[in-house]
C-alpha positions as CSV (number, residue, x, y, z in Angstrom):
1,X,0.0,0.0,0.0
2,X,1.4,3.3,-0.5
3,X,0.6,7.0,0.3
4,X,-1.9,7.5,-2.2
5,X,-3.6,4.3,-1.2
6,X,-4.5,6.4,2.0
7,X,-6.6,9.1,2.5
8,X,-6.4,11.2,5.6
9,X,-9.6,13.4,5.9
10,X,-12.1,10.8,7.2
11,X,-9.3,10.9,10.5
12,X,-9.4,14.6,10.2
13,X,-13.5,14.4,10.8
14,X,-12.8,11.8,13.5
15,X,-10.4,13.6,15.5
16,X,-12.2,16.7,14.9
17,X,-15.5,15.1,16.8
18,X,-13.3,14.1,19.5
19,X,-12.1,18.0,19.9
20,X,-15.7,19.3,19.6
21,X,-17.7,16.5,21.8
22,X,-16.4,17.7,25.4
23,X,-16.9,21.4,24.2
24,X,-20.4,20.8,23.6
25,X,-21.0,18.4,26.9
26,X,-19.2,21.2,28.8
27,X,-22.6,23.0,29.8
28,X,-24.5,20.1,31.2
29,X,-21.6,18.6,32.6
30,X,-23.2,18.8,36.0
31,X,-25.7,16.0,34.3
32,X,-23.1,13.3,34.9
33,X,-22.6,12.2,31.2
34,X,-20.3,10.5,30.0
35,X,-18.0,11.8,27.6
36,X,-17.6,8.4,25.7
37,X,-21.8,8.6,24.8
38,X,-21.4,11.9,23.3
39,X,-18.6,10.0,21.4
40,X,-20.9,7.7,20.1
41,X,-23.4,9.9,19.2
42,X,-21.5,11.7,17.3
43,X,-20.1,8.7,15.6
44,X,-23.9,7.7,15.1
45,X,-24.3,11.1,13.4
46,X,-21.5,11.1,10.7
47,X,-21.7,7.2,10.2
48,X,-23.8,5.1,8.1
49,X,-26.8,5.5,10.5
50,X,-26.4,9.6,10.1
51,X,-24.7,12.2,7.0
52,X,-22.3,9.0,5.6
53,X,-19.4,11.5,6.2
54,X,-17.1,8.4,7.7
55,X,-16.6,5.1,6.6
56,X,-14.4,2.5,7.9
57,X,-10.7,3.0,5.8
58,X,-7.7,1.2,6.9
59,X,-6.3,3.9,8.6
60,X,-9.5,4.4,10.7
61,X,-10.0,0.7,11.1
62,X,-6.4,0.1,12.6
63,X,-6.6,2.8,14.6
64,X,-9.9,2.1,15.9
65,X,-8.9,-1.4,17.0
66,X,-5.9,-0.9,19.0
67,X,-7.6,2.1,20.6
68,X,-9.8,-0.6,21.9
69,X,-6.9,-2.6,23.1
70,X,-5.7,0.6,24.5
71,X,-8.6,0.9,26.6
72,X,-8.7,-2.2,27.8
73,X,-5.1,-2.2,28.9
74,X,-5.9,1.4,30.7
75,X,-8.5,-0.5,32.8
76,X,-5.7,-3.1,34.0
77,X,-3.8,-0.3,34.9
78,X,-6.6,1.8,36.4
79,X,-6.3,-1.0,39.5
80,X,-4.6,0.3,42.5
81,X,-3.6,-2.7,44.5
82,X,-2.4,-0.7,47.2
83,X,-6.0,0.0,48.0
84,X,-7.1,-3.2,47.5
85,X,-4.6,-4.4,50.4
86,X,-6.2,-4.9,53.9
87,X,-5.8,-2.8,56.5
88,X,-3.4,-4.0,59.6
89,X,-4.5,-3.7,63.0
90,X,-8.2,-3.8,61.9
91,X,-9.8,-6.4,64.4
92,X,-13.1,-7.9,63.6
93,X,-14.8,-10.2,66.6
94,X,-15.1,-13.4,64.3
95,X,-14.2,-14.9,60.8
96,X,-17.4,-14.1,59.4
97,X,-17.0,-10.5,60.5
98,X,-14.0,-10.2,58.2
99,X,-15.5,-11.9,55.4
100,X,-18.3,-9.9,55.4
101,X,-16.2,-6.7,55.2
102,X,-13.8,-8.2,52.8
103,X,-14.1,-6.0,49.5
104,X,-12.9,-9.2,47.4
105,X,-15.4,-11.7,49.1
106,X,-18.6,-8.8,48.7
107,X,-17.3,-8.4,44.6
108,X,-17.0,-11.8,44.2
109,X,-20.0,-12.8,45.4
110,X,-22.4,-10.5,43.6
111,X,-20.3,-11.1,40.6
112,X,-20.6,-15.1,41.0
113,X,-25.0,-14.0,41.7
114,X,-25.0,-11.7,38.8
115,X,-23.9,-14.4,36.7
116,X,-26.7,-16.3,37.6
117,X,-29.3,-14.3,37.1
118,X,-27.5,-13.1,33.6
119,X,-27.7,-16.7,32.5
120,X,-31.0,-17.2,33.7
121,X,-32.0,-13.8,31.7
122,X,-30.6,-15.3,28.9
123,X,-32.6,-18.0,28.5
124,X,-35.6,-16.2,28.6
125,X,-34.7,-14.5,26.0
126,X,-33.5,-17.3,23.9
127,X,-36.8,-18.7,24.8
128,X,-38.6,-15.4,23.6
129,X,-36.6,-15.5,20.5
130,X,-35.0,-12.1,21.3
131,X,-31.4,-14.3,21.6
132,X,-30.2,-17.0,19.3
133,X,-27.3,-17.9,22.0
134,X,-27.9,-17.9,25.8
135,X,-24.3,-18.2,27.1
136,X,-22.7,-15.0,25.3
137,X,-26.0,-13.2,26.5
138,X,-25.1,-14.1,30.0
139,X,-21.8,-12.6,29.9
140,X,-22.7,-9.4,28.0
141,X,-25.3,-9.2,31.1
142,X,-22.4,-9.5,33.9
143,X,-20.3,-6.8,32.7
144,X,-19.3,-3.8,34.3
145,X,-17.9,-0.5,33.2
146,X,-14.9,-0.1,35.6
147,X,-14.4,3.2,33.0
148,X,-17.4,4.6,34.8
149,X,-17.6,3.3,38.0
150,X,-13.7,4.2,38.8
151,X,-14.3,7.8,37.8
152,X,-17.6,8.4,39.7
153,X,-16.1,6.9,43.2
154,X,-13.2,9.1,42.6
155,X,-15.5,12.4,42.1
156,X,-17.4,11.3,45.4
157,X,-14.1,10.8,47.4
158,X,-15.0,7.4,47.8
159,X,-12.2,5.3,46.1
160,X,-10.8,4.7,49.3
161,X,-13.4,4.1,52.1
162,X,-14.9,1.0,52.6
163,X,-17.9,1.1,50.1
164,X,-16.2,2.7,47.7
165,X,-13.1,-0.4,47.6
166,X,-16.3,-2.9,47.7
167,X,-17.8,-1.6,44.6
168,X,-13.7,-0.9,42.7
169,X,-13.4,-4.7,43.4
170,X,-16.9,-5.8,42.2
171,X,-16.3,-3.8,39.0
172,X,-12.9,-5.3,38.4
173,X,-13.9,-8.7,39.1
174,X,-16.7,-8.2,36.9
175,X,-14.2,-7.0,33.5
176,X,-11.5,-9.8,34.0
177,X,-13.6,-12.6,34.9
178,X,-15.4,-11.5,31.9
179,X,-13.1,-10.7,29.9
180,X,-11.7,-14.5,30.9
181,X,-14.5,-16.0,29.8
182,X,-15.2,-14.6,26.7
183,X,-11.7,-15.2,25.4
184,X,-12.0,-18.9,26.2
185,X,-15.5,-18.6,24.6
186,X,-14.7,-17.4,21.5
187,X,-11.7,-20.5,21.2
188,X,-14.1,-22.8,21.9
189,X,-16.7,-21.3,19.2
190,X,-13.6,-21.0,16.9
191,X,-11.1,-24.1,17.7
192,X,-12.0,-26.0,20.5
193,X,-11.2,-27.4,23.8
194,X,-7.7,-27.8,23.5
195,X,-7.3,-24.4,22.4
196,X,-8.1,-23.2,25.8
197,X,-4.9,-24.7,26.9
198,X,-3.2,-21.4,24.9
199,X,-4.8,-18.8,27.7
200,X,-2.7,-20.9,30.1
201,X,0.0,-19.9,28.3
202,X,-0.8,-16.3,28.0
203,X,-1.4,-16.5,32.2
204,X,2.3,-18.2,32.3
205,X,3.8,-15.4,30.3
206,X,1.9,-12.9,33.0
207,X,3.8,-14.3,35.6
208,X,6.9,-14.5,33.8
209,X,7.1,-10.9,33.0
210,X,6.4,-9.8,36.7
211,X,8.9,-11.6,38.0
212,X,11.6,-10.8,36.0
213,X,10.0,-7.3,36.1
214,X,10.3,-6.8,39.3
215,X,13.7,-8.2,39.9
216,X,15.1,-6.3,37.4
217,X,13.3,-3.1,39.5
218,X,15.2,-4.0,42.1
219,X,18.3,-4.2,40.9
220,X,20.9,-1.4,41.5
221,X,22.3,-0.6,37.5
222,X,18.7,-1.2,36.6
223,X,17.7,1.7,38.8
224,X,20.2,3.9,37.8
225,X,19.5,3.1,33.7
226,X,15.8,4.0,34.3
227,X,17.0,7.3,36.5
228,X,19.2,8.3,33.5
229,X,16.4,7.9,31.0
230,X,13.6,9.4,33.1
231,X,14.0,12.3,31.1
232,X,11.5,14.8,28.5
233,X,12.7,13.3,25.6
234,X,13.0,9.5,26.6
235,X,10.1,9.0,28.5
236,X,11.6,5.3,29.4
237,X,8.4,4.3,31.6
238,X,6.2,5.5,28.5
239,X,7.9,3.9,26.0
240,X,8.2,0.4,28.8
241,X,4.8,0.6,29.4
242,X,3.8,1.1,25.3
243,X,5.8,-1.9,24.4
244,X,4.6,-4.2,26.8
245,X,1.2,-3.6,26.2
246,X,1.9,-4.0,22.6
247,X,4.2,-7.4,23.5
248,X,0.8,-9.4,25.0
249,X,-1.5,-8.1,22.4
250,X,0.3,-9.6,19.5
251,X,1.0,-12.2,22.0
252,X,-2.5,-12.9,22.8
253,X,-3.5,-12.8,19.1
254,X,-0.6,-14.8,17.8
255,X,-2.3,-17.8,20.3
256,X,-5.7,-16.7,18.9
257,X,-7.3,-15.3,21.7
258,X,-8.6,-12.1,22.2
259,X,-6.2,-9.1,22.1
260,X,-8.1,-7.1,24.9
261,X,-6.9,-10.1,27.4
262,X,-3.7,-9.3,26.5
263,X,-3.8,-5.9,26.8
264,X,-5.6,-6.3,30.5
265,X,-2.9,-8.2,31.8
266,X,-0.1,-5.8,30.2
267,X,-1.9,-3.0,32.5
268,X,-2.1,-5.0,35.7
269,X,1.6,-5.5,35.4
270,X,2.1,-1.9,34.9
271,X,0.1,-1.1,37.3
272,X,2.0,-3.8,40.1
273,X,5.1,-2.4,39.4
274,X,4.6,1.4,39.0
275,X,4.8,1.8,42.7
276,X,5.5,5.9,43.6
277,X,6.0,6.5,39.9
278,X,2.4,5.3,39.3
279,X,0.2,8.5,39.0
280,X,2.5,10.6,36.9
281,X,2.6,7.5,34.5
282,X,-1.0,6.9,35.3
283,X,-1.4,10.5,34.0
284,X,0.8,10.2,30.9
285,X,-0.8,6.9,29.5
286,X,-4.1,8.4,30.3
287,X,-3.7,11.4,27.6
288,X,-2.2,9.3,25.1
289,X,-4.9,6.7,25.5
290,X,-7.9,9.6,26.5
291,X,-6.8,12.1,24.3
292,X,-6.0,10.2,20.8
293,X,-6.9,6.2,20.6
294,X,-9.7,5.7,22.9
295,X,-11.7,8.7,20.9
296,X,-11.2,7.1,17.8
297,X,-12.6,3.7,18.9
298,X,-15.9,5.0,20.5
299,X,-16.5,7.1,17.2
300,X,-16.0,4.5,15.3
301,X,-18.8,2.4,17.3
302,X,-21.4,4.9,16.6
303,X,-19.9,4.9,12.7
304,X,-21.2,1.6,12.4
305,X,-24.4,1.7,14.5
306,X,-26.5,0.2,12.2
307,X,-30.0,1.6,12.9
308,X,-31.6,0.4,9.4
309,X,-30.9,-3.0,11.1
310,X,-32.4,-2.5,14.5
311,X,-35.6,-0.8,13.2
312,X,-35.8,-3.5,10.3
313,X,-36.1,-6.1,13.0
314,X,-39.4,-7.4,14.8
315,X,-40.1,-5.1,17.7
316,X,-36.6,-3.3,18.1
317,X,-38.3,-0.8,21.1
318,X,-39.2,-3.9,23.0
319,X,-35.9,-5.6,22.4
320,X,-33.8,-2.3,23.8
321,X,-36.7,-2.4,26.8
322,X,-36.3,-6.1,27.9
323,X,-32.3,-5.9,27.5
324,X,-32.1,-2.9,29.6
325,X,-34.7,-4.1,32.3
326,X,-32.5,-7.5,32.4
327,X,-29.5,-5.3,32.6
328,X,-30.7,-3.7,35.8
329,X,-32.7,-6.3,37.7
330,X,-29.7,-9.1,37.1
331,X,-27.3,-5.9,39.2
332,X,-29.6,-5.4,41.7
333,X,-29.9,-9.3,42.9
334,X,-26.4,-8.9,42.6
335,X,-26.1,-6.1,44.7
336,X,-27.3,-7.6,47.6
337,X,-25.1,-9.2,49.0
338,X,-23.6,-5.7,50.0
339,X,-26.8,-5.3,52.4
340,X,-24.1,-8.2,54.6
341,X,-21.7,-4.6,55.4
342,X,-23.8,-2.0,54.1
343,X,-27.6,-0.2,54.2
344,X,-30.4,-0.4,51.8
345,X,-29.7,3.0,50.3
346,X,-25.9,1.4,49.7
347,X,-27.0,-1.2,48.7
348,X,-29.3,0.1,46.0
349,X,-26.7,2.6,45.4
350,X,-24.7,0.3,44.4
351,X,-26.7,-1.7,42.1
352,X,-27.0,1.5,40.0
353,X,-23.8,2.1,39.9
354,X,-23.1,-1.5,38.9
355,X,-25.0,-1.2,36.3
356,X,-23.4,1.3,34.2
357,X,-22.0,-1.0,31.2
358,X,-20.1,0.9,27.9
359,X,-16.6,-0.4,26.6
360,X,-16.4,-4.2,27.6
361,X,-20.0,-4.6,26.3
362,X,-19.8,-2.8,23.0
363,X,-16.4,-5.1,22.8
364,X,-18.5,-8.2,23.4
365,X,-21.2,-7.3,21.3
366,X,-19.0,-7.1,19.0
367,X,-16.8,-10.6,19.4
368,X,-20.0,-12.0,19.2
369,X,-20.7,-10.5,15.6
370,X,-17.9,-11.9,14.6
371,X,-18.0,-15.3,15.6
372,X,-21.8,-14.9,14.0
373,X,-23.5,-15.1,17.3
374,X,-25.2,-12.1,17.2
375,X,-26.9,-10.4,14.7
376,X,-26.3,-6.8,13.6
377,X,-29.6,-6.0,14.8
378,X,-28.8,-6.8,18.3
379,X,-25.5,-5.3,18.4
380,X,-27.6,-2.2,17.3
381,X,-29.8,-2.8,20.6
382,X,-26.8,-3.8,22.9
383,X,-25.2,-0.5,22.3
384,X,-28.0,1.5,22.7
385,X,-28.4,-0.4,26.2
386,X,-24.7,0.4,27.0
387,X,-25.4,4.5,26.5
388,X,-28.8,4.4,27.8
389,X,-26.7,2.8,31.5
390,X,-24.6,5.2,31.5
391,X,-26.5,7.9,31.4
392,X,-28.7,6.7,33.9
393,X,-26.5,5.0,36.4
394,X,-24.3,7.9,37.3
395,X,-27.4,10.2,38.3
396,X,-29.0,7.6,40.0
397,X,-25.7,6.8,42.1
398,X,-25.7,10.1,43.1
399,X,-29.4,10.6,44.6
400,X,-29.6,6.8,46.1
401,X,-25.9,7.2,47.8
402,X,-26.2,8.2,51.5
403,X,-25.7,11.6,53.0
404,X,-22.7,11.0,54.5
405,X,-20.8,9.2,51.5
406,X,-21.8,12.7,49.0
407,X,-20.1,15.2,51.1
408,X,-15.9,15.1,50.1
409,X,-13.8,13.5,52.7
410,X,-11.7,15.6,55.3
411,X,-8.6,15.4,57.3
412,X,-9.2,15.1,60.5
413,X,-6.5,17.3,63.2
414,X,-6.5,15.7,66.4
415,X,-4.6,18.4,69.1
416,X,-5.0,21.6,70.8
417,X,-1.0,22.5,70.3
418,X,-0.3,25.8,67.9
419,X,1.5,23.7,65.2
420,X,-1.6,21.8,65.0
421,X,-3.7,24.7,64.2
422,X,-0.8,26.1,61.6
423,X,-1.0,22.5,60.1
424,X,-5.0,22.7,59.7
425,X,-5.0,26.3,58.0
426,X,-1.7,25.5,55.7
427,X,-4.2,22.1,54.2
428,X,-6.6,24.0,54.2
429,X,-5.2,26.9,52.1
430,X,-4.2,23.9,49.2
431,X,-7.2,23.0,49.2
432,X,-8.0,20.1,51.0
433,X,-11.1,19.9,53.6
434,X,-10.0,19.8,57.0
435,X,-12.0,19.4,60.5
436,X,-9.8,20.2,63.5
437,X,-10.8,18.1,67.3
438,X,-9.2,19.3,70.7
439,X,-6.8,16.6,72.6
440,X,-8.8,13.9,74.6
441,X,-10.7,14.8,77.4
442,X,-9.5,13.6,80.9
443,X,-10.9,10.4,82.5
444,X,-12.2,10.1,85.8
445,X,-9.8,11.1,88.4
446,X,-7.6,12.3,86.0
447,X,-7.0,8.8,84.2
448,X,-6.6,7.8,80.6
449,X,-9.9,8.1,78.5
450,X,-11.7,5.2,78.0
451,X,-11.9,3.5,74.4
452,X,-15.6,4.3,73.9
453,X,-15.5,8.0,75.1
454,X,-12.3,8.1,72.6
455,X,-14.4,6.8,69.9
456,X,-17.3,9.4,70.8
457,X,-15.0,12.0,70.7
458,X,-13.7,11.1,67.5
459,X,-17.1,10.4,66.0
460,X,-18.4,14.3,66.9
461,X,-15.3,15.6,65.5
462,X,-16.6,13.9,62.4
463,X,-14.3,10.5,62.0
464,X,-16.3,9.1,59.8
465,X,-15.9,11.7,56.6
466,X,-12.3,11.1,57.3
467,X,-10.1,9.8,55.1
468,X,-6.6,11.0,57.6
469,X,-6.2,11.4,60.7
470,X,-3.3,13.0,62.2
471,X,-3.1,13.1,65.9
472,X,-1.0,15.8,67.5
473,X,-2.4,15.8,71.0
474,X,-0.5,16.5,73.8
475,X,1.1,13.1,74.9
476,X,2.4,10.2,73.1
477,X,-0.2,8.3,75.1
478,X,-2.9,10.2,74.1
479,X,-1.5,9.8,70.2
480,X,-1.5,6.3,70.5
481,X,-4.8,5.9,71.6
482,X,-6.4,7.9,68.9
483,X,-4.8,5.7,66.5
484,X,-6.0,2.8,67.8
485,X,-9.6,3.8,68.2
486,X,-9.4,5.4,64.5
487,X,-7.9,2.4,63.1
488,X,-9.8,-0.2,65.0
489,X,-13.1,1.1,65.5
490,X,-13.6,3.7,62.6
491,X,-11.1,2.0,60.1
492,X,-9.4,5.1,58.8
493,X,-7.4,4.3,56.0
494,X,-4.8,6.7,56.7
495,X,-3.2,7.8,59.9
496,X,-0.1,10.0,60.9
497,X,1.4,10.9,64.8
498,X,3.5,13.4,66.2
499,X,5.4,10.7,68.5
500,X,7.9,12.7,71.1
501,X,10.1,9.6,72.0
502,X,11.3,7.7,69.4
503,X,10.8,4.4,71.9
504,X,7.4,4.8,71.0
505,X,7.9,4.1,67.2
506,X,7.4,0.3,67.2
507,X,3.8,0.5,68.9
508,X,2.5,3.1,66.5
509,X,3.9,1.1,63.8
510,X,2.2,-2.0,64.7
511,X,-1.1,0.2,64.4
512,X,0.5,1.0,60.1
513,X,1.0,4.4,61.4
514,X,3.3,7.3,59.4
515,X,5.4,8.8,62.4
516,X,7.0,12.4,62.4
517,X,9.9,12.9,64.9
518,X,10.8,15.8,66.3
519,X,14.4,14.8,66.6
520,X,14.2,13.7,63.0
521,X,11.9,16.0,61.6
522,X,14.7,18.3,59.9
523,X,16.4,15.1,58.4
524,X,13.0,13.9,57.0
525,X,12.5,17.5,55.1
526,X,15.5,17.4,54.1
527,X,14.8,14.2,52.4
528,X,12.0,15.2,51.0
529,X,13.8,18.0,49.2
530,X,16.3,15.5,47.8
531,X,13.8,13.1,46.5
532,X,11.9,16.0,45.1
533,X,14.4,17.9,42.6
534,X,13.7,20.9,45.4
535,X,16.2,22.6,46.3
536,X,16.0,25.9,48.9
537,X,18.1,28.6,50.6
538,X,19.1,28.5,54.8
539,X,18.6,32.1,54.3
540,X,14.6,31.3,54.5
541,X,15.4,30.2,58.3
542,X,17.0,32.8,58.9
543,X,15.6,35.7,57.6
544,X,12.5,37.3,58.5
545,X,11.8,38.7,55.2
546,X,11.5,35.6,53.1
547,X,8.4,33.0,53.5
548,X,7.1,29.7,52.0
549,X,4.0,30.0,50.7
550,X,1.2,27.9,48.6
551,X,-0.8,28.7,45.3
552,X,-2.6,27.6,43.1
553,X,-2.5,27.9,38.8
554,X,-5.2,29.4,37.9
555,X,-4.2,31.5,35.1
556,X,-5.0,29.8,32.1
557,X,-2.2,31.7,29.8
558,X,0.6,30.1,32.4
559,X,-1.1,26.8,31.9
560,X,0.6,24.0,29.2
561,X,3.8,26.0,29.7
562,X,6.8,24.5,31.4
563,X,8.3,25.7,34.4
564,X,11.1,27.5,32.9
565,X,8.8,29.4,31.2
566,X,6.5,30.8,34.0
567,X,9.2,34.0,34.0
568,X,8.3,34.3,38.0
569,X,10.6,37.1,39.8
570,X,14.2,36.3,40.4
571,X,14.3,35.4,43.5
572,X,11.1,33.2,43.8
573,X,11.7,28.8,43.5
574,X,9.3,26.8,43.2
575,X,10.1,23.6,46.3
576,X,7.3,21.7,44.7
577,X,4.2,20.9,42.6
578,X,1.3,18.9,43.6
579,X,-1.2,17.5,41.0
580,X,-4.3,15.1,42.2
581,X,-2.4,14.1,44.9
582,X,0.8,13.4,43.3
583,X,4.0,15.0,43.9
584,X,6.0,16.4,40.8
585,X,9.5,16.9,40.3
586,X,9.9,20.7,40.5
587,X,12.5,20.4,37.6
588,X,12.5,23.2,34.7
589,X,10.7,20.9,31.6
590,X,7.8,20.4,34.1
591,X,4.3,21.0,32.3
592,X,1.9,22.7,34.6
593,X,-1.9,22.4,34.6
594,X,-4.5,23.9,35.9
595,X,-5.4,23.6,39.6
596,X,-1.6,22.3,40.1
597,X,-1.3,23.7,43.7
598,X,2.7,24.8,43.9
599,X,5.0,25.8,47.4
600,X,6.6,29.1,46.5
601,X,9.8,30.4,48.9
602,X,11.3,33.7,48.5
603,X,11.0,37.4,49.9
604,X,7.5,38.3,50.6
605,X,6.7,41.1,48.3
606,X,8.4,38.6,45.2
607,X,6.4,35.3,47.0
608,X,3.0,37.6,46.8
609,X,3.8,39.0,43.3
610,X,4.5,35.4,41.7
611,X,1.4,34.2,43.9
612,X,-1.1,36.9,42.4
613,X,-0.2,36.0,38.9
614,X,-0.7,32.3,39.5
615,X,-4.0,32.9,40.6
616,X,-5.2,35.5,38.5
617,X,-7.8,33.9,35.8
């Protein structure tokens, strides 16, 4: 093929809908919708159910499919298993206890009852004549979107509490036990039984590449190889993580399964040995992914919607109606199980949310076309089932979800001390929501609080929003005690302790508690610089006249630049950036964004100066 073979302008119009679709969604983005639906519909519009503007050339086609594969390797990578971990020191009274608040046992049990009920739905509409083939029916009804679910626990500032990890696992059990299962489907449609043989294979090679992987991660001229290409230009982690995805795709398709298995694994291995790097790579392979392939692949869905098919076929409405009823009801038996650790309104929360289905249905629609399972008609209704949930699902998350899980979650200051009010007004000037609490109250005759008037005291300073607490009360004691009341009784995920004697370290660790030192606190910040790129002047000890301030980028002409070219006053650094909660290298090429919140030292009247621009919009 050469270059006149190819013709560039249907791209053009597809990359030109992807540029106009969020500008349009932008006013009623308050409505929740995804931006993936407007994709579609736009791809509806210029494809052959719409103007006919877009048809499916090579360049389109190749594009669209590893787009796909890119999105499917994004949702392996999208798991944090850090989260995922369970928490130490959390005591439960007995095994069942644990099991009930076990995030894997909750999503693996209304995944295993989901499947149940899909396969059930399936038959009846086999035996209704809607379906020619129950069992690929069944799975398209178990899927999850973990594209939508991630993002919408994330907005609520429940990724990391305990409902919010329950319904993360659910999702992701749901997508790789699915995907799983359709790839050893669609062998044994194609080949046969042996041929399943080949995922072992695929499951071998996972292992293999971890473990080399990390090994070579933890070896010394390894580390200093990846240091020395960590740079603008080489973007070694990009590149790595590029290749490898690319390495079990044609993998996976050279053993003819499924390339988005492949692609799934690639990003759980990313995602295993990221570690710190993870969301500044997380970041990066999210705007290649977002902001090129992924577009191109949800266009090109609603490109070949075929809606002549769909109303050509006996009762399309009621076909679209009794897939989307089944889609719900087979969630919300699923969903149940969640009423073991949760409430009603959770649990119906939940189901909703569960039910939001987009990418990995569309993909097994589909695989199912292919392997001549479905019929184009269906695939028509299937995808209209897939944006109908996900418009619906997010909304209704958002007015089932308890009071208390809507409202964003806070650090919570324990401690009456002056650097624990400077500490509470400096997080809460970046941003962050902060509730303060005074030390414990005294117990009778002047003992130690009790564990339940701890806990009460913790609850109305409003523990349970709380996603850190840092205890700086007035004794070690005291510190310890808060920790193990939040840890034990509220489960905070996160806690930190001003601990005086240093003796005291191994008890508060025991408890997976970050300690601060005094007598190390100037070697820690030290550190910190170091490990940062930061770099600052004694003179801000020392003299009166300089300060350390934060602010954040607001000004959208200083946004995309790099810090070199922010032209702040002379004698103004920047120590650090902060961006979602990740730490940036404060080095010159850095690309700032909006809302990057960044720690400014210098004299005051430059530190205000440079601070006023930042922020003016």
């Amino acid at each position: 093929m050469n270059g006149h073979d190819i013709s560039f302008v249907p791209l053009l119009v597809v990359i030109a809908l992807s540029f106009a679709v969020p500008v349009a969604l932008s006013p009623i983005r308050r409505l929740g919708i995804p931006v993936v639906v407007g994709e579609i519909a736009a791809g509806m519009l210029v494809g052959h159910s719409g103007l006919h503007l877009v048809e499916q050339d090579f360049v389109l086609r190749v594009l669209s499919v590893f787009g796909f594969a890119y999105l499917m390797f994004l949702s392996g990578l999208e798991i944090d298993f850090s989260g995922l971990t369970p928490r130490r020191g959390l005591r439960a009274s007995h095994l069942g206890d644990r099991l009930r608040r076990n995030p894997f046992v909750l999503g693996g049990a209304a995944f295993v009852i989901t499947t149940l009920c899909s396969l059930a739905a399936g038959f009846y509409l086999t035996y209704l004549g809607l379906v020619a083939q129950p069992w690929l029916m069944a799975l398209i009804l178990s899927t999850t979107s973990l594209g939508v679910v991630a993002p919408v626990l994330k907005e609520r500032g429940l990724i990391d509490a305990p409902f919010g990890q329950a319904l993360l696992v659910a999702a992701l059990v749901a997508d790789f036990v699915t995907i799983l299962l359709v790839s050893g489907y669609a062998m044994l449609r194609v080949g046969g039984a042996v041929d399943l043989l080949l995922i072992m294979v695929l499951l071998i090679a996972f292992v293999a590449v971890y473990r080399t992987a990390g090994r070579m991660r933890s070896h010394l001229p390894a580390q200093r190889l990846m240091l020395a290409l960590s740079t603008a230009t080489s973007q070694i982690r990009v590149r790595g993580s590029m290749a490898l995805a690319l390495v079990f795709i044609a993998l996976a398709e050279s053993l003819g399964i499924e390339n988005i298995l492949g692609a799934f694994l690639a990003g759980v291995i990313v995602s295993l040995l990221a570690g710190r790097e993870s969301p500044v790579l997380r970041e990066k392979l999210d705007a290649i992914g977002y902001g090129f392939f992924i577009p191109i692949f949800f266009i090109m869905v609603g490109v070949k919607f075929n809606l002549p098919a769909l109303l050509g076929s006996n009762s399309p409405w009621e076909t679209v109606g009794l897939l989307l009823a089944a889609a719900f009801i087979v969630k919300l038996v699923g969903a149940l199980v969640f009423k073991l650790a949760f409430g009603w309104r959770e649990t119906l929360a939940a189901s909703t949310l569960l039910s939001a289905r987009l990418s990995l249905i569309i993909a097994v629609a589909a695989i199912g076309v292919e392997i001549g399972v479905i019929s184009p008609a269906l695939n028509a209704a299937i995808i209209l089932v897939a944006i109908i949930s996900c418009l619906i699902s997010p909304i209704a998350f958002s007015r089932l979800v308890p009071r208390q899980y809507q409202a964003a979650p806070v650090i919570l200051v324990v401690g009456d001390s002056p650097d624990a009010a400077t500490l509470a007004q400096r997080l809460t000037t970046m941003g962050r929501a902060v509730e303060t609490a005074h030390g414990l109250p005294a117990g009778d005759d002047g003992a130690a609080p009790s564990r339940t008037r701890v806990s009460e005291h913790l609850r109305t300073a409003g523990v349970a929003r709380a996603h850190t607490v840092i205890a700086m009360a007035d004794t070690d004691e005291d510190n310890l005690q808060i920790c193990r009341v939040a840890r034990e009784v509220h489960a905070v995920k996160r806690l930190l302790a001003w601990v005086r004697d240093p003796t005291l370290n191994a008890r508060f660790r025991q408890l997976a508690v970050q300690v601060v030192n005094p007598a190390y606190a100037k070697l820690l910040l030290m550190e910190s610089m170091v490990l940062g790129g930061a770099q600052i002047d004694g003179a801000v000890h020392e003299d009166e006249n300089h300060e350390i301030r934060i602010a954040k980028l607001q000004n959208s002409w200083l946004a995309e630049l790099e810090l070199r070219h922010l032209h702040l006053p002379a004698g103004v650094r920047v120590l650090r950036i902060e961006r979602r909660h990740a730490v940036l290298e404060a080095e010159p090429n850095t690309v700032l964004r909006i809302n990057d919140t960044l720690t400014l030292t210098g004299t005051r009247d430059e530190v205000d100066t440079a601070a006023r621009r930042l922020a003016r919009r």
